[in-house]
C-alpha positions as CSV (number, residue, x, y, z in Angstrom):
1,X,102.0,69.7,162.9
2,X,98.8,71.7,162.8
3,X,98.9,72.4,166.9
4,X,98.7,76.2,167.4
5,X,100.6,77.5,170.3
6,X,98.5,77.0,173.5
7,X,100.9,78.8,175.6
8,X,98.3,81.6,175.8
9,X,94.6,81.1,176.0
10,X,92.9,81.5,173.0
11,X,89.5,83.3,174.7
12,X,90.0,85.6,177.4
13,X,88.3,84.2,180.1
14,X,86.4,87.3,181.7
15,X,84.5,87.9,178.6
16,X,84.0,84.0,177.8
17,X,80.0,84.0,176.7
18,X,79.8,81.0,178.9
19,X,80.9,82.5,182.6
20,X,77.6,84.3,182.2
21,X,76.3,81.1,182.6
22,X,78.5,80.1,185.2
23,X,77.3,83.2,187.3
24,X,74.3,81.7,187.9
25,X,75.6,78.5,189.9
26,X,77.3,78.3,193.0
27,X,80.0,79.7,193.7
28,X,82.1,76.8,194.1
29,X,80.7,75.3,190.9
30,X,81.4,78.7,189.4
31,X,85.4,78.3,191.0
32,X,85.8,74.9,189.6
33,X,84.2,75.6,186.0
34,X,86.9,78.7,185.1
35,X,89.4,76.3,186.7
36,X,88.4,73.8,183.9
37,X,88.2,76.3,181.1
38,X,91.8,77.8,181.8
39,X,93.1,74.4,181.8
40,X,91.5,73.3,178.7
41,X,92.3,76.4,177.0
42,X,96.3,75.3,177.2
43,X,95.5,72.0,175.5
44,X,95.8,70.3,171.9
45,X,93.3,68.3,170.9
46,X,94.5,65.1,171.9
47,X,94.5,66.2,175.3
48,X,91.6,68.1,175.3
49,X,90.1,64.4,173.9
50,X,91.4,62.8,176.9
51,X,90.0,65.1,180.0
52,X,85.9,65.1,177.8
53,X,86.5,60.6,178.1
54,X,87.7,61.6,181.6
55,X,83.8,63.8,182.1
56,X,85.4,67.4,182.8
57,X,82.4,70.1,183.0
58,X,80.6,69.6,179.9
59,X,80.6,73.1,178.6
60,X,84.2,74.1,179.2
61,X,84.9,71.4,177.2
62,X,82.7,72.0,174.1
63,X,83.7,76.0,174.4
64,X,87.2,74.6,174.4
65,X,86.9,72.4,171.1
66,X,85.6,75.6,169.4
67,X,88.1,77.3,170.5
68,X,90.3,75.2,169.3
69,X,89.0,74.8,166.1
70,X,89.2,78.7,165.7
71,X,93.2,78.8,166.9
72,X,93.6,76.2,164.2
73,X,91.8,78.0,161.6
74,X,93.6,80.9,162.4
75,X,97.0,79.6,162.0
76,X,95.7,78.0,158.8
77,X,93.9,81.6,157.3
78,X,97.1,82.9,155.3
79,X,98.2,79.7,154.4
80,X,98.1,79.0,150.0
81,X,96.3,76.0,148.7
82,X,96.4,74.5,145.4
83,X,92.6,74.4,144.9
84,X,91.2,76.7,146.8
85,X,90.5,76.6,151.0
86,X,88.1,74.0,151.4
87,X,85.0,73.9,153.5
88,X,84.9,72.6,156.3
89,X,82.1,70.8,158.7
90,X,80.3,72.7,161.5
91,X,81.4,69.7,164.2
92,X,85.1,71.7,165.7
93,X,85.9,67.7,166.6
94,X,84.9,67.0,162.8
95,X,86.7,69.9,161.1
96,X,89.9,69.4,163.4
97,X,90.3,66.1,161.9
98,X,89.5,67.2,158.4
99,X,92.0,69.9,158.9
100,X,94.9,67.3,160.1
101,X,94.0,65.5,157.2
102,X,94.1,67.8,155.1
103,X,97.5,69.0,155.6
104,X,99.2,66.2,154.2
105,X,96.8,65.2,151.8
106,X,96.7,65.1,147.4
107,X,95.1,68.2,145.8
108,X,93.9,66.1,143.0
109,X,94.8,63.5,140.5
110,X,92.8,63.2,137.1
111,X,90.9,59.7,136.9
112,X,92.0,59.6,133.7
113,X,95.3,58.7,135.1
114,X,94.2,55.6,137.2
115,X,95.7,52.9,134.9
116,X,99.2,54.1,136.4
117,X,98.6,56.8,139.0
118,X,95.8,55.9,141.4
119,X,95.2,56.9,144.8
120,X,94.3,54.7,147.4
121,X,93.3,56.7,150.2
122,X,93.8,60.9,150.8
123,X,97.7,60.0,151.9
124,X,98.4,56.8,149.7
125,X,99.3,56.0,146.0
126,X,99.9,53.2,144.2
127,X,101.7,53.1,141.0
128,X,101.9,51.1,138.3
129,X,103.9,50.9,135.1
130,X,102.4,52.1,131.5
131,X,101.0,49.6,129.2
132,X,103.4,48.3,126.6
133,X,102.0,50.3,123.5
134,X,102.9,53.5,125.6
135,X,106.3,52.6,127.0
136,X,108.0,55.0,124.2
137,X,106.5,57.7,123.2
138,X,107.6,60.0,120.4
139,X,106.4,63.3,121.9
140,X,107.7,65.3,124.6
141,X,105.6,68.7,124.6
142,X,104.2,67.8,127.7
143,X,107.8,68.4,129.4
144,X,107.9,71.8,128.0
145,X,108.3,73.7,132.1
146,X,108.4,70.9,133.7
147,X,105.9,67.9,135.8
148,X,102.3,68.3,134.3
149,X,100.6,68.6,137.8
150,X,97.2,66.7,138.1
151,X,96.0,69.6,140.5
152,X,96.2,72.6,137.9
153,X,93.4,73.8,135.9
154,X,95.4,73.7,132.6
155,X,94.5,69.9,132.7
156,X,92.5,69.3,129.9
157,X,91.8,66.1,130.3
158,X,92.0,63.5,127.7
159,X,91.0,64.3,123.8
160,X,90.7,62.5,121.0
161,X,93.9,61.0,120.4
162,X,95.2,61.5,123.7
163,X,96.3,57.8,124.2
164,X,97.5,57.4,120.9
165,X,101.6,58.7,120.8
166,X,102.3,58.4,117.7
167,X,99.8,61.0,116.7
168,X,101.6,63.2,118.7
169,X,99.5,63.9,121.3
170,X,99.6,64.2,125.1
171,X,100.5,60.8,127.3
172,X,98.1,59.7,130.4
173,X,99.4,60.0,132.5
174,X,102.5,62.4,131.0
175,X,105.9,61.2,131.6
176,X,106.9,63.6,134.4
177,X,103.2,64.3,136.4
178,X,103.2,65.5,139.6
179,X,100.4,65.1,142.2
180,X,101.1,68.2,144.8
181,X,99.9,68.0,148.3
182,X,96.9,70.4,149.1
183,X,98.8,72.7,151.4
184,X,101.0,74.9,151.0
185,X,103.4,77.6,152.4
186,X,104.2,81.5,152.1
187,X,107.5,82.6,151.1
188,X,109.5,83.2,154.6
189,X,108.0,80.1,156.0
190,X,109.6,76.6,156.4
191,X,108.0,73.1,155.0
192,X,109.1,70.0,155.7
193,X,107.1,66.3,154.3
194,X,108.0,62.6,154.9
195,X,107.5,60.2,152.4
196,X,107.6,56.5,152.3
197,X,108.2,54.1,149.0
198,X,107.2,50.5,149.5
199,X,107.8,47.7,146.8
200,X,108.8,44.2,146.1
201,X,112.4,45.6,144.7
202,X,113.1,49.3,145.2
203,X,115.8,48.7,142.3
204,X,112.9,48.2,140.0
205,X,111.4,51.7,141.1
206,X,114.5,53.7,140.2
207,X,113.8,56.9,139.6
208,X,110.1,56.8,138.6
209,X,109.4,57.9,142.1
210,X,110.6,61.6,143.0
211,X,109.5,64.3,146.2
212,X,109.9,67.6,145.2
213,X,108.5,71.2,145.5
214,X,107.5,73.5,142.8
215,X,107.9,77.3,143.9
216,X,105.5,79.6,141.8
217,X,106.7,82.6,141.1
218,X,104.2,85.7,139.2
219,X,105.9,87.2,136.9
220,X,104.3,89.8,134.3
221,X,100.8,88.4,136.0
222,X,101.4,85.2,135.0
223,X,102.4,81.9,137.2
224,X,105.1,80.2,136.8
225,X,106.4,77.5,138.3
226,X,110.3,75.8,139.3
227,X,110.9,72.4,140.3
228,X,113.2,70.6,142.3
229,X,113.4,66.8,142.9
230,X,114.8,64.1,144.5
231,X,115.0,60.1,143.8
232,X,115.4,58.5,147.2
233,X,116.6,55.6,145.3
234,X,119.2,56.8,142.9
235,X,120.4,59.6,145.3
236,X,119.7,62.1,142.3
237,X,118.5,65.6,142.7
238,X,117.2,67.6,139.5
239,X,116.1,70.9,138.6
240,X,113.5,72.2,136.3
241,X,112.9,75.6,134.8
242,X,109.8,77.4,133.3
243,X,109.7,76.8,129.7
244,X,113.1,75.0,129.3
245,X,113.3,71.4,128.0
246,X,117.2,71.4,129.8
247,X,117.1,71.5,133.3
248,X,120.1,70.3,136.1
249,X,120.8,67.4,137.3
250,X,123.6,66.3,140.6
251,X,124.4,63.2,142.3
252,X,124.6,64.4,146.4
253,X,123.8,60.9,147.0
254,X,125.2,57.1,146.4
255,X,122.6,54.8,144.4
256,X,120.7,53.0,147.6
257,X,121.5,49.5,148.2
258,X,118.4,48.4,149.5
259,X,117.2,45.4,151.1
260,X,114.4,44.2,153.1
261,X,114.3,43.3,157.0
262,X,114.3,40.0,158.5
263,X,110.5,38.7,157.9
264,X,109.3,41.0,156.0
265,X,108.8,40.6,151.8
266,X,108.7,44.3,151.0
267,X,111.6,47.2,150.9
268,X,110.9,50.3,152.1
269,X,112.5,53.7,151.7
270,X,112.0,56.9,153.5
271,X,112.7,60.6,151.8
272,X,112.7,63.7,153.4
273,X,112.6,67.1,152.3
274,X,112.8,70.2,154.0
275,X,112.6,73.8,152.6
276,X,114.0,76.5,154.8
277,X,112.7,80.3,155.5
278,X,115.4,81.2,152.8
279,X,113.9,79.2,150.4
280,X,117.3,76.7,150.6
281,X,116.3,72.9,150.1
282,X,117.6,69.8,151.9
283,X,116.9,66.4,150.7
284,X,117.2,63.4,153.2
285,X,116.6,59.7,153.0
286,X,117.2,56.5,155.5
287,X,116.3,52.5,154.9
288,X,117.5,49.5,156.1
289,X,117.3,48.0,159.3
290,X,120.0,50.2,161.2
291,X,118.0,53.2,159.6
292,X,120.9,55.3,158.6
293,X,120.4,59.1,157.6
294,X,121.5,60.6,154.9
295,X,121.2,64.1,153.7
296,X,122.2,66.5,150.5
297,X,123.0,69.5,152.0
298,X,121.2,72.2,151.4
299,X,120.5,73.7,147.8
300,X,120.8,77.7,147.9
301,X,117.7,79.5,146.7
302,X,119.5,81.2,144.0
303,X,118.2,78.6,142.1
304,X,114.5,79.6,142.1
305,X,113.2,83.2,140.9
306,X,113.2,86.1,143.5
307,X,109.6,86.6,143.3
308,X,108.7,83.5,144.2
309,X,105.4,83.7,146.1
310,X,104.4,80.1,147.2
311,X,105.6,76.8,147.2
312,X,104.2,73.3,147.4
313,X,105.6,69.8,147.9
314,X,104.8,67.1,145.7
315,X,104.8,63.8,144.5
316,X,106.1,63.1,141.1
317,X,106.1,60.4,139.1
318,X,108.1,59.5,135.9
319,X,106.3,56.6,135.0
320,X,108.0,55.6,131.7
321,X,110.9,54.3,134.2
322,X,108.6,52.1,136.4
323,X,109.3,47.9,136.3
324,X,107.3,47.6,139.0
325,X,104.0,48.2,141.2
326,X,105.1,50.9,144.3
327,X,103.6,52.5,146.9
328,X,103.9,55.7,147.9
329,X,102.6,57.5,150.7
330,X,102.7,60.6,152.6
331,X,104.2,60.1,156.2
332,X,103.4,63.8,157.6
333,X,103.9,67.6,156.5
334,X,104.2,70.5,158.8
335,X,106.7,73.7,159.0
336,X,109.5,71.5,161.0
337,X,111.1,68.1,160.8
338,X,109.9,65.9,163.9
339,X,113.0,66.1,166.4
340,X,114.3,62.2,165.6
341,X,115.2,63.5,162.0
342,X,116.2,66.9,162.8
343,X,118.5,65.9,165.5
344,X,120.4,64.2,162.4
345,X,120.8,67.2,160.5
346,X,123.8,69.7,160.5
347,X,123.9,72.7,158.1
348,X,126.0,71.6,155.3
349,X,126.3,73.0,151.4
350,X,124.7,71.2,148.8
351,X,128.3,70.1,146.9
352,X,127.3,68.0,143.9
353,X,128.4,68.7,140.9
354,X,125.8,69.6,138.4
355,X,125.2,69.0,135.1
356,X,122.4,69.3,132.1
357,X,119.4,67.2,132.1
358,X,117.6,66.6,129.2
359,X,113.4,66.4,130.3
């Protein structure tokens, strides 16, 4: 998903710093060399990969990775992410990969949340359900606006009686945290992600799992931020609004019937989410061994503020609703769906009914 178009070279070869090199070979040398750099100047990084293991001329093939490292940089520039553009290594082979990685990778998630939320690897979570003596709590300020995200700076962390509910104090983790993904897009721009949800009994999961995006939105210099969810396994799709305890809720999907394949112990579940230059939503899901698509229809973007500015998907987790230990990880995240899933897809309204949720 991070390949930049190649369908025009990304350094002009008459002014390439390395020709003035080549003028000092023979001329057939010279011939063959800008034959190699126009070639590798078409391809991704893969490719480019395979003709360096295949020993192409040496230098057309490190000017290439640099270029190629630039192109990807480039298309990368105006991009929004949740902490701050990271930095990345001086190796174009090294910060390619970074880079890949990167785009579908966690922003952050307090350790302090470990005991339920804990990440395995940059793409992978595991989560487990809350400890008995937290399984009701009697406060729900941290709902107020919606999931408490573990990459914003308004984390505090946990104080004194943090752990202690009935002293009215903050849950850890909070009973709707979200863990958004690094990168994310402009409005105008399309995002798509894949998630998969593995466990012993998806049943057992429910809806403590959700993907979602939260759109931020500036208003009166101040961000704000709207969510919208999905729960691959109830078929449930809810809203959430700055500042509101009452959100919406809608059913544009059956409650999944899962089971697991023929030698295998664990179900699995796939969700989908795609959010469209509009700003309209679409929520997808498939499971089972004839691996069946299914899809909401898409959500209109009246339901998010006109000045949204960014959005960003995310995991979110309601743990308080967990029977089980899940995994969850992120399958890829790019501007389109790859062509299996899109070719599934036909513009359709979102035609739920909706009704109030109580967060």
């Amino acid at each position: 998903q991070l390949k930049p178009s190649r369908r025009e070279p990304k350094v002009g070869l008459s002014d390439h710093p390395l020709l003035s090199t080549l003028a000092m070979t023979e001329p057939h040398q010279v011939l063959q060399s800008q034959i190699v750099l126009g070639v590798c100047c078409f391809l991704d990084a893969c490719d480019l990969g395979s003709v360096e293991a295949a020993g192409w001329d040496r230098q057309c093939v490190v000017a290439s990775w640099l270029s190629l490292r630039t192109a990807v940089e480039n298309d990368l520039a105006g991009k929004p992410w949740w902490k701050g553009r990271p930095t990345l290594p001086e190796d174009p082979k090294e910060a390619l990969r970074e880079l890949k990685l990167l785009s579908r990778t966690f922003a952050s998630i307090p350790e302090v949340w470990a005991a339920c939320i804990r990440r395995l690897s940059a793409t992978d979570i595991e989560i487990h359900p809350r400890a008995p003596r937290h399984s009701r709590p009697q406060s729900t300020s941290t709902m107020r606006g919606g999931a408490h995200h573990g990459g914003t700076e308004d984390y505090v962390g946990l104080d004194e009686d943090q752990e202690r509910p009935e002293a009215g104090r903050r849950l850890v983790p909070p009973r709707l945290a979200g863990v958004p993904l690094a990168l994310g897009s402009l409005r105008g721009e399309t995002m798509s992600i894949g998630a998969r949800l593995t466990s012993q009994r998806a049943s057992r999961v429910g809806e403590a799992f959700l993907l979602g995006a939260e759109f931020v939105a500036v208003e009166g210099g101040m961000g704000v931020y709207t969510g919208v969810y999905f729960a691959p396994v109830s078929g449930r799709v809810f809203v959430s609004f700055p500042g509101a305890h009452e959100g919406l809720v809608s059913q544009p999907m059956p409650t999944l019937e899962v089971s697991s394949t023929a030698g295998t112990e664990l179900e699995e579940v796939e969700a989908f989410m795609l959010v469209g230059a509009s700003g309209c939503v679409s929520f997808g899901r498939r499971c089972g061994a004839d691996g069946r698509m299914e899809w909401s229809g898409e959500l209109e973007p009246e339901f998010f503020s006109a000045y949204v500015e960014e959005r960003y998907a995310s995991l979110t987790f309601q743990i308080d609703q967990l029977d089980e230990v899940a995994q969850v990880s992120v399958a890829w995240f790019g501007s389109e769906l790859p062509a299996d899933l899109a070719r599934t897809m036909s513009p359709s309204p979102f035609e739920a009914i909706w009704s109030t949720h109580e967060w």
